[in-house]
C-alpha positions as CSV (number, residue, x, y, z in Angstrom):
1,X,3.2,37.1,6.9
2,X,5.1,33.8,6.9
3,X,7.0,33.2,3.1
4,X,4.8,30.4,1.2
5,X,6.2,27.0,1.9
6,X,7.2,25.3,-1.6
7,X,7.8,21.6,-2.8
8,X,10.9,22.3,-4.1
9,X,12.5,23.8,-1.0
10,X,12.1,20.5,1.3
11,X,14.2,17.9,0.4
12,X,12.1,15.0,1.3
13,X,9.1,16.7,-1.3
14,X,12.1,17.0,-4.5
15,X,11.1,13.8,-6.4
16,X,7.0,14.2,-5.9
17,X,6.5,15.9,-9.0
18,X,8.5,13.8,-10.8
19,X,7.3,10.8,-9.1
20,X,3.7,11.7,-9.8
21,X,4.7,12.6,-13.7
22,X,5.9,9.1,-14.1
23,X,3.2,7.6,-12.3
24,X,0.5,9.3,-14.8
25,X,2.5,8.5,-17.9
26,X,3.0,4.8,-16.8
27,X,-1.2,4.7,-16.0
28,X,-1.6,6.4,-19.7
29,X,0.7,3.8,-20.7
30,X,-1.1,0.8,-18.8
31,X,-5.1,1.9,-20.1
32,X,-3.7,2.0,-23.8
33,X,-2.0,-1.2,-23.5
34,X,-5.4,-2.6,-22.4
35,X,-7.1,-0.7,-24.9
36,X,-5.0,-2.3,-27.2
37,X,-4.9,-5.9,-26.3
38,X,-8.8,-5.8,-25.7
39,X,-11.7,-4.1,-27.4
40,X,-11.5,0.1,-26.7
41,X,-15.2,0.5,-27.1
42,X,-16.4,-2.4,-25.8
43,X,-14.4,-1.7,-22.5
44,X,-15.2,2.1,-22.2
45,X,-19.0,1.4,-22.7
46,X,-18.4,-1.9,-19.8
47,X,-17.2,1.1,-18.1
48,X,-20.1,3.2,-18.6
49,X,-22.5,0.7,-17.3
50,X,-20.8,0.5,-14.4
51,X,-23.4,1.2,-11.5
52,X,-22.5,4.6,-10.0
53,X,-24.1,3.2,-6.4
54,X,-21.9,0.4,-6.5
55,X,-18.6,2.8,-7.5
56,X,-19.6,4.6,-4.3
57,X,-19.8,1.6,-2.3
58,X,-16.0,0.2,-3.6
59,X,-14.5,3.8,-2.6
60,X,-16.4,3.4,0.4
61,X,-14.7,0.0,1.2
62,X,-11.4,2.1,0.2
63,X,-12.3,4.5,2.8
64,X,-12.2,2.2,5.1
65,X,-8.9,0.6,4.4
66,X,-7.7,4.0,4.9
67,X,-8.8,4.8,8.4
68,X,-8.3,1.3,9.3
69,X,-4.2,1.7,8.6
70,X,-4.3,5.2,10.1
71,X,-5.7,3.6,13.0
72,X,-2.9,1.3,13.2
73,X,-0.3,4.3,12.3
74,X,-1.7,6.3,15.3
75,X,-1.5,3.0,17.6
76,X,2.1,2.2,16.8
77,X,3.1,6.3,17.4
78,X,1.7,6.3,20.6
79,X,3.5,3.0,21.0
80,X,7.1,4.9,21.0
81,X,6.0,8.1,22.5
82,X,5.4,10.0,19.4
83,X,2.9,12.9,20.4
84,X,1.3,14.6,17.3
85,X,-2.2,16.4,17.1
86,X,-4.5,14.5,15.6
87,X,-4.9,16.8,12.4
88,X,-1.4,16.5,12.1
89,X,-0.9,13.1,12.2
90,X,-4.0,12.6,9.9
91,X,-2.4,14.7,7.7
92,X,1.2,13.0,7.5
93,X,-1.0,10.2,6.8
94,X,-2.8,11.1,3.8
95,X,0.1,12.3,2.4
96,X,2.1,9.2,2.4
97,X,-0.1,8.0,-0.2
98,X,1.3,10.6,-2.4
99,X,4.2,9.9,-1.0
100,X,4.7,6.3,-2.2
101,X,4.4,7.1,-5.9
102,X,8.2,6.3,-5.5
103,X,9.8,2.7,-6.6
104,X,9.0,0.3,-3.7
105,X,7.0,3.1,-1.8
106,X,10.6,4.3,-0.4
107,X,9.3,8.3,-0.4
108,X,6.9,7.3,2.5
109,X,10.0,7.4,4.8
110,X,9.2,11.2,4.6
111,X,6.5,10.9,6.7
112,X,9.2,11.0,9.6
113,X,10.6,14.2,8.8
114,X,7.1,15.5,8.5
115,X,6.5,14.1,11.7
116,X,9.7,15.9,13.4
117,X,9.3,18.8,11.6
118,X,5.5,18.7,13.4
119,X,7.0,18.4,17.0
120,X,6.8,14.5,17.2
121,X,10.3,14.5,18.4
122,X,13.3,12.2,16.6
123,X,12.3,11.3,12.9
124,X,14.2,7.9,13.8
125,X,11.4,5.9,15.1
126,X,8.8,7.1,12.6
127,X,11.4,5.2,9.9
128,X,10.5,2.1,12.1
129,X,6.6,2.9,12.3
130,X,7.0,3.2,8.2
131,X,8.7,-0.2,8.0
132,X,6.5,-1.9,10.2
133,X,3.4,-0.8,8.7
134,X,5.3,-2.4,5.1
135,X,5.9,-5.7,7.0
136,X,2.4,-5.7,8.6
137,X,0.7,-4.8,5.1
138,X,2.7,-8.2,3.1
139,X,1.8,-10.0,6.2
140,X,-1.9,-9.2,5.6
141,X,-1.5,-10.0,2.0
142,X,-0.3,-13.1,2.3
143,X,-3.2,-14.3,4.8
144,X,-5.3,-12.9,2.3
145,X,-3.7,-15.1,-0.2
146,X,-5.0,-18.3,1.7
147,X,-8.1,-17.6,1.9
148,X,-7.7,-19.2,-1.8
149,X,-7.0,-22.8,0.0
150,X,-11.2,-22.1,0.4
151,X,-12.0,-21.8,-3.2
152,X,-9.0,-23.4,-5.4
153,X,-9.3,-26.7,-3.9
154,X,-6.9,-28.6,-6.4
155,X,-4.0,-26.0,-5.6
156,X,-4.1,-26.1,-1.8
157,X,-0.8,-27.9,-2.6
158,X,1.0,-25.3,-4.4
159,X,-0.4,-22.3,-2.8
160,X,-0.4,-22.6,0.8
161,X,3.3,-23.5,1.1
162,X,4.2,-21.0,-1.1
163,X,2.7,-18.4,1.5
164,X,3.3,-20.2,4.6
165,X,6.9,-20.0,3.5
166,X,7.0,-16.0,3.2
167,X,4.9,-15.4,6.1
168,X,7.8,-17.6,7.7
169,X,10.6,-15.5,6.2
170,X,8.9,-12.3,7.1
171,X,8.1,-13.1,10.8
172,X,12.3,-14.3,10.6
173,X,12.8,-10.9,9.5
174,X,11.0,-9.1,12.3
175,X,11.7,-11.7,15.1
176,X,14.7,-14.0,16.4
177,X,18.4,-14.0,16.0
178,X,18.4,-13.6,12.5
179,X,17.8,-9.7,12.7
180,X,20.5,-8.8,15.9
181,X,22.9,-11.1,14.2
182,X,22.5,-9.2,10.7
183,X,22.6,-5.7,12.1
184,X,26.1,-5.4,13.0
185,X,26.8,-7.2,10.1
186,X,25.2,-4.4,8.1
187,X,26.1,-1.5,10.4
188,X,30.1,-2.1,9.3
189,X,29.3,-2.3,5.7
190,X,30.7,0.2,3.5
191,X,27.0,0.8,2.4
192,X,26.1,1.8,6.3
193,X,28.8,3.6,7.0
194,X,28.6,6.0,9.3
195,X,24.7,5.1,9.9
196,X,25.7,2.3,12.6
197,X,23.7,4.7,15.5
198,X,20.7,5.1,13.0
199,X,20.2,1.6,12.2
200,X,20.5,0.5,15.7
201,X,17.8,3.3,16.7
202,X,15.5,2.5,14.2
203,X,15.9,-1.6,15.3
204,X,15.6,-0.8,19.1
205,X,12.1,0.9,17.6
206,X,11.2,-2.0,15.2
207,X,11.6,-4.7,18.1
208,X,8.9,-2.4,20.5
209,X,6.7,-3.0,17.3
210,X,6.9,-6.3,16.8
211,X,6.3,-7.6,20.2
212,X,2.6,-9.8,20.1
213,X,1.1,-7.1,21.9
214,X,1.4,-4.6,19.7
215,X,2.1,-6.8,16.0
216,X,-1.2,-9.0,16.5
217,X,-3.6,-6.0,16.8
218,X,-1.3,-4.2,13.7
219,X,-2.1,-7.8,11.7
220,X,-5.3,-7.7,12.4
221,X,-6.5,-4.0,11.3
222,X,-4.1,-4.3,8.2
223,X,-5.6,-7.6,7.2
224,X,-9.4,-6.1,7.9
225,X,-8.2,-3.1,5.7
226,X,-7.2,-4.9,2.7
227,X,-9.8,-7.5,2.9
228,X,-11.9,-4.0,2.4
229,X,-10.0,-3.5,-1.0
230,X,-10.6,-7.2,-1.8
231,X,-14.0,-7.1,-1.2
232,X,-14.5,-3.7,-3.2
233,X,-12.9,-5.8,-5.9
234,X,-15.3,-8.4,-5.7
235,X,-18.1,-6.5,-5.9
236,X,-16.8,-5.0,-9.0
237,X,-16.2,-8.2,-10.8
238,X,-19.7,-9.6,-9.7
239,X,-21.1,-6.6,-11.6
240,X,-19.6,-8.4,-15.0
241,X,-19.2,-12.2,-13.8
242,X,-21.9,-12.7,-10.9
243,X,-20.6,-16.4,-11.1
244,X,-16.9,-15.6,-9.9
245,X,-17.0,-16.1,-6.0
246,X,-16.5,-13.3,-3.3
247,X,-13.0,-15.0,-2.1
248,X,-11.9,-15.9,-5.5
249,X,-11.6,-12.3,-6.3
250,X,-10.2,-11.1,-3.0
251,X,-7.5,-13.8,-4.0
252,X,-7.0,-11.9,-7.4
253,X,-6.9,-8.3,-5.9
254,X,-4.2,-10.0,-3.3
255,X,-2.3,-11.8,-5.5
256,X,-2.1,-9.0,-8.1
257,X,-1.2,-6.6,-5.6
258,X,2.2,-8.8,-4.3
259,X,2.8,-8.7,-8.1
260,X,3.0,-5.1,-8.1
261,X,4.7,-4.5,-4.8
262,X,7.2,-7.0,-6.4
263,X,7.5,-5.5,-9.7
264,X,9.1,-2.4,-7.8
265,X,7.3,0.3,-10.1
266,X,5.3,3.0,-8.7
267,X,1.7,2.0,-8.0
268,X,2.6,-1.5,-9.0
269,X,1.3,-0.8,-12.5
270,X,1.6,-2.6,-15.4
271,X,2.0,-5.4,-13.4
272,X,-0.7,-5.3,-10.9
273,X,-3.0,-4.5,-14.1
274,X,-1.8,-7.5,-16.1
275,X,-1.9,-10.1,-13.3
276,X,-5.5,-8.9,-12.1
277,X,-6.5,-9.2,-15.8
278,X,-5.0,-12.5,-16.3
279,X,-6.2,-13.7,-13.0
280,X,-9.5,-12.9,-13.8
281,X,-9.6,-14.5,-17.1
282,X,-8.6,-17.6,-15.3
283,X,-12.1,-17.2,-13.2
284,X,-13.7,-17.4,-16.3
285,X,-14.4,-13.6,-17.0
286,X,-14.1,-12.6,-20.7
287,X,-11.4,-10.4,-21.5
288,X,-13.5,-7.1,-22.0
289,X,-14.7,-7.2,-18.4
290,X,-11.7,-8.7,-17.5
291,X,-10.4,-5.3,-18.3
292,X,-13.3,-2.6,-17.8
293,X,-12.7,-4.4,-14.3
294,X,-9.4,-3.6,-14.1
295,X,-9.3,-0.1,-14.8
296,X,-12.3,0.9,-12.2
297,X,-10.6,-1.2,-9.4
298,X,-7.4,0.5,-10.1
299,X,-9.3,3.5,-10.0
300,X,-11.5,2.8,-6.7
301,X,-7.9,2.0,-4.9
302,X,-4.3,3.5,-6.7
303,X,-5.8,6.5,-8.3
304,X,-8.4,7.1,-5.4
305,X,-5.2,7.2,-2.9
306,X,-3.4,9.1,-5.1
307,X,-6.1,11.6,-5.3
308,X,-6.3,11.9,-1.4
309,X,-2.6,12.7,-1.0
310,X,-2.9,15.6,-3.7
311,X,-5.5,16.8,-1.7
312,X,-3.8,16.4,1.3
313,X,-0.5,18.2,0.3
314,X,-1.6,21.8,0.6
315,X,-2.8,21.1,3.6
316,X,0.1,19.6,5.0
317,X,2.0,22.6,3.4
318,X,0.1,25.0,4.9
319,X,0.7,23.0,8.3
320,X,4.4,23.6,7.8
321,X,4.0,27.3,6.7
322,X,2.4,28.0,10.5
323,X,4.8,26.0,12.6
C-alpha cells in the first residue's frame, strides 16, 4: 500500500496551512471590526433574517461562476495540448481556490505542478493558463465596472476613463510590442537570472492565449462568471434595500473586488469588506445592512471557495497518492 501523501512533503502545498491560518484570523479580524464599527446585534439578527431560499440561490450563482471559469480553464488547456482527465483537471481546479489564499493569489501557480505531476506534460504552459485566466478575470471586472456608466449618470465622466484606461494597459500587456520588447529586457535582469528559457516558454504560451480566437471567448465566460457573483450580490442587498438597483450593486461587488485584488492581502479582505460597505452606504443602505450584507456576500463567494478547495484537497491528495 502506497505511503499517505502529506502537505508538508510537496513543496508547492508548504504555505497552505499557513496561508489558510492567516486568512481565518484576518476574517475574525474583519467581522469584529464590523461588529465594532456597526451594531453586533442588530447585524447578527439582519443576518438571521436572511432568507435561506435566497442564500441558496446566491451560492447557486457562485456555482456557476465556478464552472463557468473551469470551463474557460479546460478551453485554454486543450488550447496548448495539455491532456488531463477530466476528474483531474476538475480537481486541480477546485483546488486553486485554496490555493489562492496566498498574497496576490500567487499559490495558484501550483496548479501547474499539479498538472505535471498528473501527466499533463511541461508545468510551463499551465504558469501561462494561470496568468491568463488573472488577466482575463481584471478584464471582466473592469467591463463589469461600466456597466455603472448605466446607473451613475453624473460620473460617466470620471468612471469610464478610469477603466477604459486599464482595460487599455492590460490589453498593452497581453498584446503588441510592449510585451517582446520587455521580455528580453527582463530575461537579463539579475531578478531572472537563469530563468531566460522559462520566461520565454511561458510567453510563447501566453501569446497562443491571447490571440481573438481564443481571448474573446475567455472574456466572455469570465465576464458571465462574475456578473454571476454580481448578481448574487444584488439579490442580497435587495433583501435589505429593495430600492438599490440590480447594476448598482454589481458595480459595488466589482468595484470592491478590484479593491481587494489591489490591496494584495489574501481574499482581498479588509479591503474588499470596507469598500463593499462604504459603497453600499453610498446607495443609500443603512450601515447595519450595509454590513449584515457584507458578511453573507463574503460568505456566498470567498468563504464559499474556500470551503470548496478544503474539500477538494484530499481528493486531489489522494489523486497523487495513486499516480
Amino acid at each position: 500500500m502506497p505511503p499517505p501523501v502529506q502537505l508538508s512533503t510537496h513543496q508547492p502545498f508548504r504555505g497552505i496551512g499557513r496561508g489558510l491560518l492567516i486568512l481565518l484570523l484576518l476574517g475574525t479580524v474583519t467581522f469584529a471590526a464590523l461588529g465594532f464599527v456597526g451594531d453586533f446585534g442588530q447585524i447578527r439578527d439582519l443576518i438571521r433574517d436572511f432568507s435561506p431560499a435566497t442564500l441558496v440561490v446566491v451560492l447557486a450563482l457562485s456555482a456557476v461562476n465556478y464552472w463557468l471559469r473551469f470551463v474557460r480553464w479546460q478551453m485554454y488547456l486543450r488550447q496548448l495540448d495539455i491532456r488531463l482527465r477530466w476528474s483531474r483537471s476538475l480537481a486541480i481546479f477546485l483546488t486553486g481556490f485554496l490555493l489562492a489564499v496566498t498574497p496576490g493569489k500567487a499559490g495558484e501557480l501550483a496548479k501547474a505542478w499539479l498538472a505535471r505531476e498528473f501527466g499533463g506534460g511541461r508545468a510551463r504552459p499551465v504558469v501561462a493558463v494561470v496568468v491568463t485566466e488573472r488577466l482575463l478575470d481584471v478584464l471582466a471586472v473592469l467591463l463589469l465596472l461600466l456597466s455603472s456608466v448605466f446607473v451613475f449618470t453624473g460620473q460617466r465622466s470620471f468612471v469610464a476613463p478610469i477603466v477604459l484606461v486599464a482595460a487599455g494597459a492590460v490589453v498593452a500587456v497581453a498584446y503588441g510590442p510592449l510585451t517582446r520588447r520587455l521580455l528580453p529586457l527582463l530575461a537579463r535582469s539579475r531578478l531572472a537570472r537563469g530563468r531566460a528559457a522559462l520566461l520565454i516558454d511561458i510567453h510563447q504560451a501566453f501569446t497562443k492565449l491571447v490571440e481573438p480566437r481564443m481571448l474573446l471567448p475567455g472574456l466572455a465566460l469570465s465576464t458571465a462568471a462574475w456578473a454571476a457573483e454580481g448578481i448574487g450580490c444584488a439579490l442580497v442587498v435587495r433583501h435589505y434595500a429593495p430600492s438599490v438597483p440590480v447594476l448598482a450593486s454589481v458595480f459595488d461587488y466589482a468595484a470592491s473586488s478590484v479593491a481587494g485584488a489591489a490591496s494584495m492581502i489574501p481574499g482581498g479582505l479588509l479591503a474588499a469588506e470596507g469598500s463593499l460597505v462604504l459603497l453600499l452606504e453610498r446607495q443609500g443602505v443603512a450601515l447595519d445592512a450595509a454590513m449584515a450584507s457584507t458578511v453573507i456576500v463574503r460568505a456566498a463567494t470567498l468563504w464559499f471557495a474556500v470551503a470548496v478547495g478544503v474539500v477538494a484537497m484530499p481528493w486531489v491528495l489522494s489523486l497523487l497518492r495513486r499516480r
